[in-house]
NUROGU-706203 format. One record per residue (C-alpha): residue in one letter; x, y, z. Coordinates in pm, whole numbers, plus 50000, padded with zeros to 5 digits. Example, Ala and Ser with C-alpha at 12.3 -4.5 7.8 and 13.67 -1.06 7.14 Angstrom:
residues 2
A512304955050780/S513674989450714/
//
This chain:
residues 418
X052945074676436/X054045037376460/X057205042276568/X058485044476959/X058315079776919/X054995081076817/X053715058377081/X056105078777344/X054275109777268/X050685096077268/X051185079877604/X052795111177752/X049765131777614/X046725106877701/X048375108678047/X048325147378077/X044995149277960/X043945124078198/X045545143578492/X043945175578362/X040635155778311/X040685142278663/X041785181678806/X038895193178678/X036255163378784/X037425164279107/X037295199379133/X033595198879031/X032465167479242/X033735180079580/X034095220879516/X037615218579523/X038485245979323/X041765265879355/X041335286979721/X037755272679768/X038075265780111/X040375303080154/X037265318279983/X034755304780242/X036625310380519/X036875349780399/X033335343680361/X032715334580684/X034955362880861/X033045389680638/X030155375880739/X030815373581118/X032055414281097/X028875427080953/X027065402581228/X028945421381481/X028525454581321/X024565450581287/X024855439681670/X026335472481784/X024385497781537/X020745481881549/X020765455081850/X020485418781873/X017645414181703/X019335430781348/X022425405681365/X020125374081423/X018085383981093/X021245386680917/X022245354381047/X019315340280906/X019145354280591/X022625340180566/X022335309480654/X019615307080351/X022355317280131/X023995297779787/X027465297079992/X024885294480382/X027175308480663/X026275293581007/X026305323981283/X025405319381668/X024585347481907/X024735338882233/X023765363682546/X025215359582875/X026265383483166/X028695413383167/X030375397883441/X034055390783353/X033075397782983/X036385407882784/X036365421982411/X036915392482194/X038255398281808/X040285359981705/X039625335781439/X035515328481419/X034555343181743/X034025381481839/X032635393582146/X031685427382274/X029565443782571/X026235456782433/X023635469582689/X025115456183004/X025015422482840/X027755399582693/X027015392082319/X028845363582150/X029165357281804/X030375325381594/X030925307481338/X029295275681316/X031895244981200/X030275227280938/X029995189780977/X033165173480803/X032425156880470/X032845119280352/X036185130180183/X038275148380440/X039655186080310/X043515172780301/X041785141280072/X040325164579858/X043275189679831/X045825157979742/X042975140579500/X044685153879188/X048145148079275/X047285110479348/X045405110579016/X048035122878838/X050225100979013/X048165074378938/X047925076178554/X051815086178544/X052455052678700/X050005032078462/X051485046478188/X055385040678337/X053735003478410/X052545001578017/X056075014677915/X058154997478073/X056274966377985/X056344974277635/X059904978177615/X061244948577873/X059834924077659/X061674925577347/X064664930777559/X064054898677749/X063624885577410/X066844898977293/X068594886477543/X067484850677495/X068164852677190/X071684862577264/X072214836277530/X071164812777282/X073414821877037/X076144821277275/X075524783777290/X075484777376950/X072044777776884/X072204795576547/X068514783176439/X066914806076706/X064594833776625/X062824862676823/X061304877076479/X057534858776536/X057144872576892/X057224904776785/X055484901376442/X052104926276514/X054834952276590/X055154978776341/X058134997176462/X061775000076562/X061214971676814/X059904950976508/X063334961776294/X065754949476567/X063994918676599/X064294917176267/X068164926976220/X068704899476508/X067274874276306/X069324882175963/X072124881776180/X070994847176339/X070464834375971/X073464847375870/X075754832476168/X073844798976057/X074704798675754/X078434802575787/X078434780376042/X076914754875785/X079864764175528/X082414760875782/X081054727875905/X080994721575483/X084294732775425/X085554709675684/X084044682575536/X085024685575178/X088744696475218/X088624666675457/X087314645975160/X089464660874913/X092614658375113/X091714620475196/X091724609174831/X095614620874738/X096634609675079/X095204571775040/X096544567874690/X099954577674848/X099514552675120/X098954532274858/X101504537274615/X104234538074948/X102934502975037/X103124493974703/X106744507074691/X107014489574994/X106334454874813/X107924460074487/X110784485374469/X111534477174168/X108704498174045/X110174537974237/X110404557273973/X106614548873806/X105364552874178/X107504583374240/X105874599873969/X102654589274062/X103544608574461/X104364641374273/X101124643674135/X099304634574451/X101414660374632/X100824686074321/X097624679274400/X097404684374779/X099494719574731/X096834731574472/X093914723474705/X095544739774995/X096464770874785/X093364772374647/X091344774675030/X094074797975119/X093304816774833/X089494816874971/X090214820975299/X091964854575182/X089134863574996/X086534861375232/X088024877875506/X089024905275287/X093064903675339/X093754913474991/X095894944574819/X093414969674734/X093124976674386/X096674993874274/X096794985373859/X094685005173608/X094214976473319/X092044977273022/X090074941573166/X089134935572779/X092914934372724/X092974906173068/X090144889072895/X091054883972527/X094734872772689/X092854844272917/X090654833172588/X093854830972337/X095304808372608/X091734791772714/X091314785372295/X094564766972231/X093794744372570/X090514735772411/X091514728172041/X092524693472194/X089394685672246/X086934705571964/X085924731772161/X086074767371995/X086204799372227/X084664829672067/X084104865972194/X082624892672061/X081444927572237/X083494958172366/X087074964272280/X088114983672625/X087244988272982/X090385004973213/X089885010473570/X091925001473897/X092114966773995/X093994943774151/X095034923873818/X095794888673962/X092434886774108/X090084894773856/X092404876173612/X092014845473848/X088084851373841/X087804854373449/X090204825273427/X088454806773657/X084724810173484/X086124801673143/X087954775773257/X085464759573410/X082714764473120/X085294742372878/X085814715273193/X082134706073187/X081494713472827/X081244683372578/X084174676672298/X083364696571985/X081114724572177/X081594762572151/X082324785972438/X080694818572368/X081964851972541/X079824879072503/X080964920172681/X079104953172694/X079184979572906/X076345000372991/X075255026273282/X079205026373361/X079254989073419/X081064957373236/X078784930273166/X080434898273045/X078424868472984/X080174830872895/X077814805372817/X078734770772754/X076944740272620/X077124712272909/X073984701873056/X073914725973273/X072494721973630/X068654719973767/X067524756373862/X067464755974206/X071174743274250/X072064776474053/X073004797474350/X074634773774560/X077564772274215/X079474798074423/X079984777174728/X083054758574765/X083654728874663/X079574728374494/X079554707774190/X075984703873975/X074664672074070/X074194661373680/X077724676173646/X080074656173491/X083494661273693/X086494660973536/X089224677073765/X089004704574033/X088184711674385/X085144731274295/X086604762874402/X087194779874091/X083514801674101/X083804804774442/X086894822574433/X085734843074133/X082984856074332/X084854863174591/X087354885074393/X084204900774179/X082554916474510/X085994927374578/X085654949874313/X082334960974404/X081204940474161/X078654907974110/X078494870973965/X075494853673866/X074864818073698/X071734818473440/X070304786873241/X071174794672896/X068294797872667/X069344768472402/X071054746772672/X074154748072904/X074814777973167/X075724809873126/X077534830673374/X077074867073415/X079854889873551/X078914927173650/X081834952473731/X081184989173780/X083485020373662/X086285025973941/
//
């Protein structure tokens, strides 16, 4: 019973047994049992009517023995007789008095008031309510404590967040907690890490198409002043502007392309293809690229795998990862492509023979515009495996970059049955 639940009902129950527990103490400390003091007073009255009954039957001296004997009782009754003359002497029968005319004489009986207590009667009759009052409002205090707190933290976690503060975390104050508090701490501070962390690619993103976009532009500045200086030389330099401004549309249609991705404005899947088909197609055209250079492109594995896709994306992500394992492979390598499908799910691994990147830059590959820092760049924006990854998870399914075992990187696409 860890969770609020569990701590509700244990609260709720110490706090009845408490009350009951205090009923009952009270009860026996002071004799304040249910009707007590209705009891003794019926006590009393009975009492007082045999008193008078004794008096008229077998005289005065009958009822004062009986007063005696009980006043010596376990529950004493107090009775006074009192003689005094006839004279104006009227039957009395109210409340703890009687009086009657016995022998020409006026008898009266009472009740003797006992002398008040330390704890007054109304005290003792409202002692368990203000116990039980009592522990209801310690356990209310103890409540309401408990659950404030991680509001309050909540909250300030929130406002912080508001103002940008994406590094904040609420998870350590409540890290003895073992219940749903705990969890929504928790949750708050994936969602904190997470809102950090896109934050940082934003601010990256930024950055980079900043960078990239600043190279094309100066070499156009360049190549205008240039023009500017020596017309003579327009239709070299012209040249020279289309592929700057080839350039510039690629990069921009490449983060548009991501942009898409990531906020999930695609078609859904509408084409049933055999992706084995998709693949073989990219590597005939990926193998007569690469002859230029010595690089052979081999597959082997599976001969079909049809479900519903949306066949420009996952052609773009195939294209992409091959694509990029002959850019940063050496002249005269070997591309190897590898399929199989198992437990309803395509598995196709391409493994190159560059050199590769250091282990822990292996996850940060699908970020845009990441580039191995012992990669040797070529061309590109860095996009390419970003975008595949993007269009993979699309599908449901997942991308993964591996060190290959004799050298080079191999990456690993997953993509279950539709």
């Amino acid at each position: 019973m860890r969770g609020l639940f569990g701590k509700f009902f244990l609260v709720i129950w110490v706090t009845m047994a408490a009350t009951i527990a205090g009923l009952f103490t009270i009860s026996f400390l002071f004799g304040n049992v249910p009707f007590a003091s209705e009891v003794r007073h019926q006590q009393q009255i009975f009492a007082l009517d045999v008193a008078v009954n004794l008096l008229a039957q077998s005289g005065p001296a009958a009822a004062l023995a009986f007063a005696r004997a009980a006043a010596l009782a376990p529950q004493p009754v107090e009775l006074s007789l009192v003689e005094s003359s006839a004279k104006d002497c009227v039957t009395l029968r109210s409340g703890s008095e009687r009086q009657i005319i016995i022998g020409g004489t006026c008898q009266h009986l009472s009740v003797r008031a006992n002398a008040e207590g330390v704890v007054p009667e109304i005290l003792l009759k409202l002692g368990p309510w203000i116990a039980a009052l009592i522990a209801s409002a310690a356990s209310a205090y103890w409540l309401a404590r408990y659950l404030i707190r991680p509001v309050t933290y909540l909250r300030q976690g929130l406002s912080a967040l508001a103002r940008g503060e994406f590094e904040v975390r609420i998870g350590d104050k409540t890290a003895g907690w073992k219940d749903e508090v705990s969890e929504l701490a928790h949750d708050f501070d994936v969602s904190a890490s997470r809102l950090q962390e896109l934050q940082e690619v934003q601010q990256r993103l930024f950055h980079d198409v900043s960078h990239e976009l600043r190279s094309p532009l100066s070499r156009l500045q360049a190549a205008l002043g240039v023009l500017r200086q020596n017309p003579s030389k327009l239709n070299p330099l012209v040249d020279r502007m289309d592929r700057e401004i080839e350039r510039m549309d690629a990069l921009v249609g490449e983060v548009l392309t991501l942009a898409r991705l990531t906020a999930g404005s695609v078609d859904q899947p509408s084409q049933t293809l055999n992706l084995i088909d998709l693949l073989n197609e990219i590597l005939d055209d990926a193998a007569f690229e690469a002859q230029a250079r010595g690089i052979s492109v081999a597959h082997e594995g599976v001969t079909t795998f049809v479900r519903p896709v949306n066949g420009e994306l996952i052609y773009r992500a195939m294209e992409n990862v091959i694509r990029n394992a002959i850019k940063y492979s050496p002249d005269n390598a070997r591309i190897s492509i590898h399929s199989a499908v198992s437990d309803g799910r395509l598995r196709i691994e391409v493994t190159d023979e560059g050199n590769g990147v250091p282990a822990p830059e292996l996850e940060r590959m699908f970020q845009p515009f990441a580039r191995g820092s012992d990669a040797n760049v070529r061309e590109g924006f860095g996009l390419g495996l970003a975008i595949a990854k993007q269009a993979i998870e699309q599908h449901g399914g997942r991308i993964a970059a591996l060190l290959a075992v004799k050298g080079g990187m191999t990456i690993r696409i997953e993509i279950p049955q539709g």
